[in-house]
BAROTOR-850953 format. One line per 4 residues: number of its first residue (from 1); their letters; for each residue x negated, y, z negated of C-alpha. Coordinates in nm, 3 decimals, padded with zeros to 5 digits. Each point is the difference from the previous one (the first is absolute). Layout:
NUM> A> X,Y,Z ~ ...
END
This chain:
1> XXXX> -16.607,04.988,-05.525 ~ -00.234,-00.211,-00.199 ~ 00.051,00.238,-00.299 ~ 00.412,-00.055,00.038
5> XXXX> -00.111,-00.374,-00.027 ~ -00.233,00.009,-00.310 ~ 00.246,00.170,-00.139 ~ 00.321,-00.212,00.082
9> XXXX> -00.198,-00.315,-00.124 ~ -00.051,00.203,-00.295 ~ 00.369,00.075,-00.064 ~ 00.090,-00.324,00.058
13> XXXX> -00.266,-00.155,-00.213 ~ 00.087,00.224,-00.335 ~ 00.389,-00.061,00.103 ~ -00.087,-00.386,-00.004
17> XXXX> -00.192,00.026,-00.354 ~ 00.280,00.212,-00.211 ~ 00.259,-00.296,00.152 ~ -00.231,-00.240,-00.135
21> XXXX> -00.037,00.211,-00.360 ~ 00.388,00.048,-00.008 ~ 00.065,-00.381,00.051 ~ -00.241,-00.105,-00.285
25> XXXX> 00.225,00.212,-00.244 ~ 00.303,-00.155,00.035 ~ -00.023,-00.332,-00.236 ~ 00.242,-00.023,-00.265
29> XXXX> -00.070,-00.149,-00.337 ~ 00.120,-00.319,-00.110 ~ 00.314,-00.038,-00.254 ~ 00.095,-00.254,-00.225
33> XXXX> 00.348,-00.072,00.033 ~ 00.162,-00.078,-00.367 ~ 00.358,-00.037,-00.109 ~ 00.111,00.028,00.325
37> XXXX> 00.384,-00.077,00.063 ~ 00.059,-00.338,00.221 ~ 00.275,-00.043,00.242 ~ 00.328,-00.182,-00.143
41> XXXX> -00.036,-00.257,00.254 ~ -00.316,-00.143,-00.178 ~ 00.073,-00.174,-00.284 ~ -00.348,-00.198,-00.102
45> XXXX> -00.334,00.143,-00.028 ~ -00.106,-00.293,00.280 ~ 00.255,00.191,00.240 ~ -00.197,00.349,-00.106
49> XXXX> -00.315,-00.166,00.058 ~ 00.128,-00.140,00.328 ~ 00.140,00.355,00.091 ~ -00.343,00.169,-00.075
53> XXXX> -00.236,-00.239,00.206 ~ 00.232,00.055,00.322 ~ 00.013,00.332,-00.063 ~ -00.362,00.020,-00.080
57> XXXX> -00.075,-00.243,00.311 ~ 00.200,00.230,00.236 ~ -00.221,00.305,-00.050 ~ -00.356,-00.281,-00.022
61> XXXX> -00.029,00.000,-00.328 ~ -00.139,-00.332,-00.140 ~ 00.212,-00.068,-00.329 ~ -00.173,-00.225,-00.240
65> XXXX> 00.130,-00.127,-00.366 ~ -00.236,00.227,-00.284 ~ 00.179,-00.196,-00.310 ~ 00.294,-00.050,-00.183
69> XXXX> 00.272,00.262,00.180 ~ -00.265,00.179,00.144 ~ -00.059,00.026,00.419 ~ -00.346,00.161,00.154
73> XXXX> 00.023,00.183,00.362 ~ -00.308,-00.037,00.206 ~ -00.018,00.188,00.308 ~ -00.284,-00.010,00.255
77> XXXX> 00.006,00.285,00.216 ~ -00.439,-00.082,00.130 ~ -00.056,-00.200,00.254 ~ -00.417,00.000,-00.037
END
Protein backbone atom coordinates (compact mmCIF):
# COMPACT_ATOMS: atom_id res chain seq x y z
CA UNK A 1 0.00 0.00 0.00
CA UNK A 2 2.60 2.50 0.92
CA UNK A 3 4.55 1.55 -2.27
CA UNK A 4 1.09 2.30 -4.48
CA UNK A 5 1.37 5.71 -2.62
CA UNK A 6 5.08 6.63 -3.22
CA UNK A 7 4.43 5.87 -6.35
CA UNK A 8 1.07 7.77 -7.12
CA UNK A 9 2.74 10.96 -5.55
CA UNK A 10 5.36 10.23 -7.93
CA UNK A 11 3.10 10.13 -11.02
CA UNK A 12 1.44 12.95 -10.06
CA UNK A 13 4.48 14.96 -9.22
CA UNK A 14 6.35 14.32 -12.84
CA UNK A 15 2.65 14.83 -14.44
CA UNK A 16 2.58 18.29 -12.53
CA UNK A 17 6.29 19.27 -13.77
CA UNK A 18 5.91 18.44 -17.76
CA UNK A 19 2.42 20.78 -17.35
CA UNK A 20 4.55 23.29 -15.91
CA UNK A 21 7.49 22.75 -18.85
CA UNK A 22 4.70 22.70 -21.59
CA UNK A 23 3.15 26.05 -20.30
CA UNK A 24 6.55 27.90 -20.28
CA UNK A 25 6.78 27.14 -24.14
CA UNK A 26 3.97 28.70 -25.31
CA UNK A 27 4.98 32.65 -25.57
CA UNK A 28 4.75 34.13 -28.84
CA UNK A 29 7.10 36.75 -30.12
CA UNK A 30 6.26 40.22 -30.50
CA UNK A 31 5.40 41.87 -34.11
CA UNK A 32 5.60 45.16 -35.33
CA UNK A 33 2.61 46.01 -37.11
CA UNK A 34 3.53 48.32 -40.35
CA UNK A 35 1.43 49.42 -43.26
CA UNK A 36 -1.38 47.98 -41.90
CA UNK A 37 -4.83 48.80 -43.69
CA UNK A 38 -7.30 51.07 -41.37
CA UNK A 39 -10.99 50.75 -41.37
CA UNK A 40 -12.93 53.29 -43.80
CA UNK A 41 -14.74 54.60 -40.94
CA UNK A 42 -11.51 56.32 -39.58
CA UNK A 43 -10.63 59.10 -41.35
CA UNK A 44 -7.75 60.99 -39.07
CA UNK A 45 -4.76 59.48 -37.61
CA UNK A 46 -6.27 60.95 -34.00
CA UNK A 47 -9.33 58.49 -34.71
CA UNK A 48 -6.50 55.55 -35.39
CA UNK A 49 -4.81 56.55 -32.37
CA UNK A 50 -8.09 56.65 -30.49
CA UNK A 51 -9.03 53.17 -32.05
CA UNK A 52 -5.64 51.61 -30.94
CA UNK A 53 -5.61 52.75 -27.17
CA UNK A 54 -9.27 51.19 -26.70
CA UNK A 55 -8.34 48.42 -28.40
CA UNK A 56 -5.05 48.22 -26.67
CA UNK A 57 -6.90 49.14 -23.22
CA UNK A 58 -9.45 46.29 -23.74
CA UNK A 59 -6.86 43.49 -23.74
CA UNK A 60 -4.58 45.83 -20.58
CA UNK A 61 -2.31 47.09 -22.61
CA UNK A 62 -1.03 50.55 -21.46
CA UNK A 63 -0.71 52.67 -24.80
CA UNK A 64 1.67 55.51 -24.50
CA UNK A 65 2.72 58.24 -27.35
CA UNK A 66 6.72 57.07 -28.55
CA UNK A 67 6.92 60.25 -31.09
CA UNK A 68 5.74 61.71 -34.04
CA UNK A 69 3.07 58.85 -35.54
CA UNK A 70 4.52 56.40 -33.49
CA UNK A 71 2.40 54.45 -30.38
CA UNK A 72 4.37 52.05 -27.67
CA UNK A 73 2.28 48.97 -26.04
CA UNK A 74 3.26 48.21 -22.53
CA UNK A 75 1.83 45.26 -21.01
CA UNK A 76 2.37 44.08 -17.41
CA UNK A 77 1.53 40.62 -17.02
CA UNK A 78 3.89 40.45 -13.01
CA UNK A 79 2.33 41.22 -10.22
CA UNK A 80 5.72 40.98 -7.77
Amino acid sequence: MKFMVQKLILGLSVLGLVATLTACGTGQPIRNMESQPVPSNIKTAEQVKKAIRTAGAGLGWIISDDGAGKLKGTLNLRTH
